[in-house]
Biopython code that builds the backbone (N, CA, C, O; Angstrom):
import numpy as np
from Bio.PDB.StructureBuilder import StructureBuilder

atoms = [
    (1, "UNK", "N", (-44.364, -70.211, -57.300)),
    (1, "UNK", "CA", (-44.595, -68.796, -57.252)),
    (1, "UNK", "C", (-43.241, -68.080, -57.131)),
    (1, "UNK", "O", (-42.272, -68.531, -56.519)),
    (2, "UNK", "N", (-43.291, -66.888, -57.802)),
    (2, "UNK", "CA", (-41.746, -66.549, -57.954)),
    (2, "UNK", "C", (-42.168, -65.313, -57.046)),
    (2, "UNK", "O", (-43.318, -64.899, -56.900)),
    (3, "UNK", "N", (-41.015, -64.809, -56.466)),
    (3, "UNK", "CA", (-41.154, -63.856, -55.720)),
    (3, "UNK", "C", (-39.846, -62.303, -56.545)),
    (3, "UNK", "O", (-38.618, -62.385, -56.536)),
    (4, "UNK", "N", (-40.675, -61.096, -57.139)),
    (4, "UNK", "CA", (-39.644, -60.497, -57.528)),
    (4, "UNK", "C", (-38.823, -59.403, -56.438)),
    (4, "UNK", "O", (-39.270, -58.792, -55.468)),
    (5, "UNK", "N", (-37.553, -59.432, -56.983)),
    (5, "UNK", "CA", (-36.645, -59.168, -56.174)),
    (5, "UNK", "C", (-36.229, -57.585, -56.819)),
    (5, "UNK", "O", (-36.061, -57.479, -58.034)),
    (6, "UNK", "N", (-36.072, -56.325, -55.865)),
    (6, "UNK", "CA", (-35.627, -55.102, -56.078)),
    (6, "UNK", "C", (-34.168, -55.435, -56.932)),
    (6, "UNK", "O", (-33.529, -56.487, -56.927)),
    (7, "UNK", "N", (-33.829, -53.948, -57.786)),
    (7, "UNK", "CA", (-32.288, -54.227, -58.017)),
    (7, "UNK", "C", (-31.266, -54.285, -56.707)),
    (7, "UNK", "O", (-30.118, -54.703, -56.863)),
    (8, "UNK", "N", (-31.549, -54.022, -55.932)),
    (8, "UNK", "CA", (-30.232, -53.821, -54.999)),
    (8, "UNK", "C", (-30.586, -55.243, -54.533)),
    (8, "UNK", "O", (-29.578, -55.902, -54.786)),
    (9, "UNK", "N", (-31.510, -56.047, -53.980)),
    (9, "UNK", "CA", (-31.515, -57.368, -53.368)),
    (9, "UNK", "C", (-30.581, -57.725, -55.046)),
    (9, "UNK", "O", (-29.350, -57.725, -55.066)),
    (10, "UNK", "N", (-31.322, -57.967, -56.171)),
    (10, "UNK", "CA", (-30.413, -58.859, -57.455)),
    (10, "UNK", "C", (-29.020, -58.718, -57.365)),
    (10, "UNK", "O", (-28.301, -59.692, -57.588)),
    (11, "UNK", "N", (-28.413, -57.299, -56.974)),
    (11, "UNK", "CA", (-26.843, -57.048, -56.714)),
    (11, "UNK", "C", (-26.383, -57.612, -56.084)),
    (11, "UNK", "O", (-25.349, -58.220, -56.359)),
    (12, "UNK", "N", (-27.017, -57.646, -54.877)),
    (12, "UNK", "CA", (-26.141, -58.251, -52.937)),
    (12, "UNK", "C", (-26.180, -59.608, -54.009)),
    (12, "UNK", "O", (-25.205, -59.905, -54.699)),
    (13, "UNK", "N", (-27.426, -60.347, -54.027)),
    (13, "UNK", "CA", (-27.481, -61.832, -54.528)),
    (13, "UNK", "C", (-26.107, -61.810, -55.484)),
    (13, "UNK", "O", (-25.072, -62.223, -54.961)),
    (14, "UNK", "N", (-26.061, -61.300, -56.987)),
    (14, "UNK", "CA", (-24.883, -61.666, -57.241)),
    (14, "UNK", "C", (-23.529, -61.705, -56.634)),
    (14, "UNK", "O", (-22.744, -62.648, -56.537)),
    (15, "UNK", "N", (-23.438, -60.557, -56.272)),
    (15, "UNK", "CA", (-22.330, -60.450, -55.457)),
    (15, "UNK", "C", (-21.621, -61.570, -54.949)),
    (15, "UNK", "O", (-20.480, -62.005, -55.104)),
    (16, "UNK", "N", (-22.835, -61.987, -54.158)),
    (16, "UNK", "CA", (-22.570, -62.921, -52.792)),
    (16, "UNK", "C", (-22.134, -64.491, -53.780)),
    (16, "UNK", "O", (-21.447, -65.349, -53.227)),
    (17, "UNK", "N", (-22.659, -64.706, -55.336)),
    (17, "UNK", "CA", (-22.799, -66.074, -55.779)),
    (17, "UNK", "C", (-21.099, -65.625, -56.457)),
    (17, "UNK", "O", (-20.326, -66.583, -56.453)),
    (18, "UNK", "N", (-20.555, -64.386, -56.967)),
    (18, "UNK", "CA", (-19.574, -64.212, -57.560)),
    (18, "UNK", "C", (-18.659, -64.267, -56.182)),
    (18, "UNK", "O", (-17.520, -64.498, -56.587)),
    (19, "UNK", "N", (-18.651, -64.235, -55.744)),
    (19, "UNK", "CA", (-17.743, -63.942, -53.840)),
    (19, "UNK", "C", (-17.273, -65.740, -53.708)),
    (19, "UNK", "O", (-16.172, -66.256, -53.519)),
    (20, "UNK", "N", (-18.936, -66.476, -53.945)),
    (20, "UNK", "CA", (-18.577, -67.674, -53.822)),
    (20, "UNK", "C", (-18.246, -68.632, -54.626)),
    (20, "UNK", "O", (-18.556, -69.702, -54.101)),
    (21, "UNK", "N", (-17.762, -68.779, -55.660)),
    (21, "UNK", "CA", (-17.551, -69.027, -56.788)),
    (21, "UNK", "C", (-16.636, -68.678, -57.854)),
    (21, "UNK", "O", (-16.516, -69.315, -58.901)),
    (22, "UNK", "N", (-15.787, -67.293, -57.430)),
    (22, "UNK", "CA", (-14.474, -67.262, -58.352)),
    (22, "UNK", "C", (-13.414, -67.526, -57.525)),
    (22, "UNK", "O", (-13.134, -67.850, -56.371)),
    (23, "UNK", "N", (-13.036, -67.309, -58.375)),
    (23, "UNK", "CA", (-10.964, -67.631, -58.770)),
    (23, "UNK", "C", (-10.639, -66.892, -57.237)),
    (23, "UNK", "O", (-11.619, -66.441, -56.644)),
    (24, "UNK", "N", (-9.583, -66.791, -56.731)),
    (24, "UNK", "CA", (-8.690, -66.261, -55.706)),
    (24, "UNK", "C", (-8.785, -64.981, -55.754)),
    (24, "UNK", "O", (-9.235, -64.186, -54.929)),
    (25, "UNK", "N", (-8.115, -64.758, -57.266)),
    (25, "UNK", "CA", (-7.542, -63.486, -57.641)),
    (25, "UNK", "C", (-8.842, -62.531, -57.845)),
    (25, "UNK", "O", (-8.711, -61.337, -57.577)),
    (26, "UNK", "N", (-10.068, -63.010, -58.302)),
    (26, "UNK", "CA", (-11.331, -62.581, -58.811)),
    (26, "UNK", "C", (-11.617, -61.892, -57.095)),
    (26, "UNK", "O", (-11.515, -60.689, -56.853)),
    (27, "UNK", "N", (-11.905, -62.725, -56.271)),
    (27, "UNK", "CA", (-12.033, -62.547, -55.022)),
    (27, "UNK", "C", (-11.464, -61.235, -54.322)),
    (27, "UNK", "O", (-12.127, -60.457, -53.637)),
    (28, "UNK", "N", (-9.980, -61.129, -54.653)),
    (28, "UNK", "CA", (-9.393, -60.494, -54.437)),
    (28, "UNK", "C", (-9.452, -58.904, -54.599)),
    (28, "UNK", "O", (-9.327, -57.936, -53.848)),
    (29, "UNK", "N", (-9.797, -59.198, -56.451)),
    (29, "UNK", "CA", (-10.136, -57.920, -57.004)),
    (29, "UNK", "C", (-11.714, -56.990, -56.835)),
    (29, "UNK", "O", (-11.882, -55.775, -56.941)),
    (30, "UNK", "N", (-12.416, -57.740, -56.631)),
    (30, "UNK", "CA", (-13.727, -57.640, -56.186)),
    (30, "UNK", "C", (-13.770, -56.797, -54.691)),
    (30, "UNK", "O", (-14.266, -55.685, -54.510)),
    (31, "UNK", "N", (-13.045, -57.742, -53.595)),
    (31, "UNK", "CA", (-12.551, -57.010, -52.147)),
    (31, "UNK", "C", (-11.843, -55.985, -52.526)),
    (31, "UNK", "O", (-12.332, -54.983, -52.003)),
    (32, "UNK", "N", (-10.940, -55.723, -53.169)),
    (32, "UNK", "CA", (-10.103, -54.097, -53.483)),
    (32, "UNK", "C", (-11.105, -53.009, -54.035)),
    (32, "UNK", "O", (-11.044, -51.905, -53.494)),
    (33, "UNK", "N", (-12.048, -53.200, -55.081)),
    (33, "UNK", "CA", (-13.267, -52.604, -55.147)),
    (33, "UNK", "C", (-14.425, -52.159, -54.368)),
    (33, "UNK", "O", (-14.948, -51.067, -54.591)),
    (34, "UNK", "N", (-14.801, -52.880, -53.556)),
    (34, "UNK", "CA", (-15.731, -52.983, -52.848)),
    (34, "UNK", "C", (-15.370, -52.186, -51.360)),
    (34, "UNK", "O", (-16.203, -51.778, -50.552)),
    (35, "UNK", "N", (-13.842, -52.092, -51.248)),
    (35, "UNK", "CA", (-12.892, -50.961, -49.977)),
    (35, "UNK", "C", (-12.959, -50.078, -50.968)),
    (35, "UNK", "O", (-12.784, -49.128, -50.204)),
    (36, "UNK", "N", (-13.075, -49.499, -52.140)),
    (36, "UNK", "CA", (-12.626, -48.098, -52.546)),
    (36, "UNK", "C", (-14.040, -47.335, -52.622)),
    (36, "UNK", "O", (-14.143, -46.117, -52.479)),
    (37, "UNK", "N", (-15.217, -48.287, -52.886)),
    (37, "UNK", "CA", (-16.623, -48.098, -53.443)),
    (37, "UNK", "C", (-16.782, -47.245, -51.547)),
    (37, "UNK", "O", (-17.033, -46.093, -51.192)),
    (38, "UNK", "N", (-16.527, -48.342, -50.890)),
    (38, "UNK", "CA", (-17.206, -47.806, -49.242)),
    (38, "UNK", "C", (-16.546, -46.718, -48.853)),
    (38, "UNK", "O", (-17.136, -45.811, -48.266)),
    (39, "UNK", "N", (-14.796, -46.649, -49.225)),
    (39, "UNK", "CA", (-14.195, -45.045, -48.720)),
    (39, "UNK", "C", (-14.577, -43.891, -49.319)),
    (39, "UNK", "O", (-14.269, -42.769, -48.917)),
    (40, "UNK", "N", (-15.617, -44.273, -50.812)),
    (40, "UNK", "CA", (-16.233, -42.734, -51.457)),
    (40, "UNK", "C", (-17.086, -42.105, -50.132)),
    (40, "UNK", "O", (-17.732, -42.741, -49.299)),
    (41, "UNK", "N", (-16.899, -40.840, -50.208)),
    (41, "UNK", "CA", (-17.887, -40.195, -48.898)),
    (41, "UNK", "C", (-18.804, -39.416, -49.760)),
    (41, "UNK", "O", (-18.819, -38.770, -50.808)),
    (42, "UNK", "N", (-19.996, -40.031, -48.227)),
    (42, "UNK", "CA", (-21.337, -39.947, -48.874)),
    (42, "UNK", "C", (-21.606, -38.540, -49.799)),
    (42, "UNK", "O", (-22.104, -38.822, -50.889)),
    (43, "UNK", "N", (-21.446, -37.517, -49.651)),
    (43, "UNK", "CA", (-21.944, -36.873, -50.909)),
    (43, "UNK", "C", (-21.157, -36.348, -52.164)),
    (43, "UNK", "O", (-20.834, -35.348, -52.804)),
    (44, "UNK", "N", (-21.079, -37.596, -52.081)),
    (44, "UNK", "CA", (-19.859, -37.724, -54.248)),
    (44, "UNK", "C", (-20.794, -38.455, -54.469)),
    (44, "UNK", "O", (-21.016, -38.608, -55.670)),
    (45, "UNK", "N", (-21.587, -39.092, -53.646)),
    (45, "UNK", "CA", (-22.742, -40.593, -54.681)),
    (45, "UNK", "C", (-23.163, -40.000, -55.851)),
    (45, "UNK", "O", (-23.032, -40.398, -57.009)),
    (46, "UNK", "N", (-23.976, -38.442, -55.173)),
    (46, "UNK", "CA", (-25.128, -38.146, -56.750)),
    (46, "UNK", "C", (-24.282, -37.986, -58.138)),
    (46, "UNK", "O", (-24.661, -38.412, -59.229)),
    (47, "UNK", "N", (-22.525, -36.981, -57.772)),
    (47, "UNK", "CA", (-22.243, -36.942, -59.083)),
    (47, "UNK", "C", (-22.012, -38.393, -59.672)),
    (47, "UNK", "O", (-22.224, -38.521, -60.878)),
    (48, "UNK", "N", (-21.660, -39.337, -59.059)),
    (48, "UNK", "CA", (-20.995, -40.843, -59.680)),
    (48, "UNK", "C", (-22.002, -41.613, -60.120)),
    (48, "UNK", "O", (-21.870, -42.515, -60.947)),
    (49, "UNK", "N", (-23.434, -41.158, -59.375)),
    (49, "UNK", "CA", (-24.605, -41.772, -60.189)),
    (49, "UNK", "C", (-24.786, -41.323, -61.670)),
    (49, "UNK", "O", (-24.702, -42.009, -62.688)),
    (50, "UNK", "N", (-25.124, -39.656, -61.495)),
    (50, "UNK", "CA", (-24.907, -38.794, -62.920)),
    (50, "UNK", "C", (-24.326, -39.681, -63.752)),
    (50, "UNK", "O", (-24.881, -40.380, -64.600)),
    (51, "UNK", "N", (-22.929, -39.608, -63.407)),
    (51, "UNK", "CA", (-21.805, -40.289, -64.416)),
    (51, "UNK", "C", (-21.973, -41.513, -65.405)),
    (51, "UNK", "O", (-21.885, -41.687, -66.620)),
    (52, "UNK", "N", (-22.297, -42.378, -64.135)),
    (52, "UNK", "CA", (-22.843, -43.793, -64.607)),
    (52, "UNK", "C", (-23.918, -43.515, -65.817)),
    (52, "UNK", "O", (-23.738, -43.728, -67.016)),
    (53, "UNK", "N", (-25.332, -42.870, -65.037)),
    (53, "UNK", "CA", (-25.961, -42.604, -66.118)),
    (53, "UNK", "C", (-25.506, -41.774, -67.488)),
    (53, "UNK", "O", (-25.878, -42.201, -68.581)),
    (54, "UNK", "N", (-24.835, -40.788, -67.412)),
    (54, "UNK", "CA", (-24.273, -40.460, -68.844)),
    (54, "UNK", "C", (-23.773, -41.727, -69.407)),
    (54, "UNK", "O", (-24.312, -41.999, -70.480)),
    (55, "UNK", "N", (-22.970, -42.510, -69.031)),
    (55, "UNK", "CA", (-22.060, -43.733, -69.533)),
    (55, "UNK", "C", (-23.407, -44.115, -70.068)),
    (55, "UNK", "O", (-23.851, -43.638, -71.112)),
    (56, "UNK", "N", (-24.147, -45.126, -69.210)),
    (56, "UNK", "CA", (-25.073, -46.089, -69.943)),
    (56, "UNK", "C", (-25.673, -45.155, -71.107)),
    (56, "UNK", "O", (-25.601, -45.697, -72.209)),
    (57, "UNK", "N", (-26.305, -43.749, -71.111)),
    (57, "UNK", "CA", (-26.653, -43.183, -71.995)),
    (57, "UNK", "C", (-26.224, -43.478, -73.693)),
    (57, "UNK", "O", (-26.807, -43.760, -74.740)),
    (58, "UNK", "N", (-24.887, -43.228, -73.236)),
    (58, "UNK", "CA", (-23.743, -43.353, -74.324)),
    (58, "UNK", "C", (-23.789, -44.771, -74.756)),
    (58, "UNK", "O", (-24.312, -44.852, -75.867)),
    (59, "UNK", "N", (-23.415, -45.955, -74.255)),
    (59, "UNK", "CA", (-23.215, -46.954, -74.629)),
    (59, "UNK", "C", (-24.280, -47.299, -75.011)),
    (59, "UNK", "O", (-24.425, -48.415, -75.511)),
]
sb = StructureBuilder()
sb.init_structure("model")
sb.init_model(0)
sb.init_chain("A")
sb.init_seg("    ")
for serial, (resi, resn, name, xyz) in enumerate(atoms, 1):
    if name == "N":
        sb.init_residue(resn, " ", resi, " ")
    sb.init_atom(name, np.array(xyz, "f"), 0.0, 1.0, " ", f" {name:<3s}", serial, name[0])
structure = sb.get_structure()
C-alpha cells in the first residue's frame, strides 16, 4: 500500500536524499541557498511565489 505524500513532505524527502548523497561542493551550495531562502522575510514570499509562477508559465 503506498501512502501519498503532499508536495512539501516530496521536497523535505528530496532534499534530505540530495543532502545525503552529493558531492562536498553540491552540499555546500545547497547550504548557501537554503541560508539565503530562510533570510527572505516573511512578506516577499507572495511576490517570489507570483514570480515562480510567471516563470513556470513561460517555460
Amino acid at each position: 500500500m503506498f501512502v501519498k505524500s503532499t508536495p512539501y513532505e516530496q521536497a523535505y524527502n528530496r532534499f534530505g536524499y540530495i543532502m545525503e548523497n552529493s558531492t562536498p561542493a553540491k552540499k555546500a551550495a545547497l547550504s548557501m541557498l537554503l541560508e539565503m531562502v530562510y533570510s527572505i522575510p516573511d512578506d516577499s514570499w507572495n511576490a517570489i511565489v507570483k514570480q515562480f509562477e510567471k516563470l513556470k508559465k513561460e517555460g
